[in-house]
C-alpha positions, 0 to 999 in steps of 0.5 A: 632500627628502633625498639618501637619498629622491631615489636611490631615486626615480631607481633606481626610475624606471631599474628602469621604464625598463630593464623597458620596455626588456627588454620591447620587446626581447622582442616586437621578437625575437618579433616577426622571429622565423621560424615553423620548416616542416618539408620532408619528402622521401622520394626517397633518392636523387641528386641530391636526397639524396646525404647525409642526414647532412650535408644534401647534395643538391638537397632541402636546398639548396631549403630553404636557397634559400627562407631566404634570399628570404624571412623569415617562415618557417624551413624545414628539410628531413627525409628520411622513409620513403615508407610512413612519409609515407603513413601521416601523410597518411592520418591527417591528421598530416603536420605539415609539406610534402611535396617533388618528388612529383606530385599523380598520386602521392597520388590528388590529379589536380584537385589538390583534396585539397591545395595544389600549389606550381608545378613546382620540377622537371621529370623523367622516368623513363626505361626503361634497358637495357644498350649490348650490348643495347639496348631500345626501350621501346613501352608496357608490353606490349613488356616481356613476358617481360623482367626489370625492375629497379625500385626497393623500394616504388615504383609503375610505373603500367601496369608493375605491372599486368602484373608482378601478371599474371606478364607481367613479372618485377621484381626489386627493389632498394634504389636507382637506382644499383643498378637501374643495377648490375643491368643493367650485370651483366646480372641484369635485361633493364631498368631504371627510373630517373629521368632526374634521378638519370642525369644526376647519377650517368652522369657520375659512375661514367663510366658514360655509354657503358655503357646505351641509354636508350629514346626512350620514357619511363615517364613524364614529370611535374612534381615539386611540393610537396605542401601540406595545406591547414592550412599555407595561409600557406606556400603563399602565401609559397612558391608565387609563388617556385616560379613563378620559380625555373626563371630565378632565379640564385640557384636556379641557382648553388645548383643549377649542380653538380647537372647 
């Protein structure tokens, strides 16, 4: 066999050896690579969005919590319009998961129309009134003839029922912080704000000797995540860490600065 015969056979079984080589990379890499979920949030607001252009809020830290516990998914959470969201879920084409709403929210009470993570926060919202003059909230009969700060496009079970019977007039804004700014210039008797957003923005704008909080709230509930059924396999990833967040450290050293 001449020189010339024994280099191509040898330049041939490396070409063999090198494709395989690239080949059981390739699968390797498809292999460990992350299926990308999408997490929708609507709540523009602190502390779970406080900047939707840079990723800042508690919203974005979930996503980045459940990338570092667990591989099969890649998550990223995207701020969407609530109308825009209802649209998408009406139709059956929200094509990823919905954060920090209650199943009381979407008309889901048994929790049958989707799947529903366990509580990853617990929230109320809070009837507010300015220090000077304080408002003890008694169900929404006792806000007749009040003036109501509320928020655009968001709905106060029991409240609006009486807004649409003239009882109560509500004013509308683009934001809890602003409902804030209503009362504390007196254009509005009351307001209603989550005691989540409080908490984040009291401290902030100093601000905490400003306004009476009632002992009675809205409404108190639990903030989930909302999972069409067709994304079962999240479900089973995420729900058992949703089940243990409350006590996980690493949760709360993402979170500690949100208080």
């Amino acid at each position: 066999m001449s020189n010339h015969r024994v280099y191509f056979k040898g330049k041939l079984v490396f070409k063999i050896i090198l494709l395989n080589f690239l080949v059981f990379c390739f699968f390797q890499v498809k292999a460990t690579e992350r299926i990308e979920v999408k997490i929708y949030a609507y709540h523009l607001k602190p502390p779970f969005i406080i900047d939707k252009n840079k990723g800042v809020g508690l919203y974005y830290d979930f996503s980045r919590y459940l990338n570092l516990i667990q591989k099969q998914f890649h998550f990223k959470t995207i701020f969407m319009p609530r109308k825009r969201i209802e649209l998408l879920i009406n139709n059956e084409k929200l094509e990823g998961i919905l954060i920090g709403v209650s199943p009381i929210w979407f008309k889901d009470k048994n929790q049958t129309r989707f799947l529903w993570t366990h509580s990853i926060f617990d929230d109320q919202d809070e009837i507010v009134s300015s220090i000077k003059t304080p408002f003890d909230f008694q169900g929404p009969q006792s806000l007749s003839g009040k003036t109501l700060a509320g928020v655009l496009g968001f709905s106060y079970f029991g409240i609006d029922e009486w807004v649409n019977k003239g009882e109560i007039k509500r004013d509308d804004t683009i934001g809890e912080k602003q409902v804030l700014l209503k009362i504390l210039h007196q254009r509005a008797d009351v307001g209603i704000v989550s005691r989540s957003t409080l908490n984040y923005i009291l401290p902030k704008e100093g601000w905490k000797n400003k306004f009476y909080i009632s002992p009675l709230p809205h409404d108190i509930y639990q903030r989930k995540i909302l999972i069409p059924h067709k994304y079962h396999s999240v479900y089973q990833a995420i729900n058992p860490i949703t089940k243990n967040m409350a006590s996980d450290e690493q949760w709360l050293s993402l979170t500690k600065h949100y208080q």
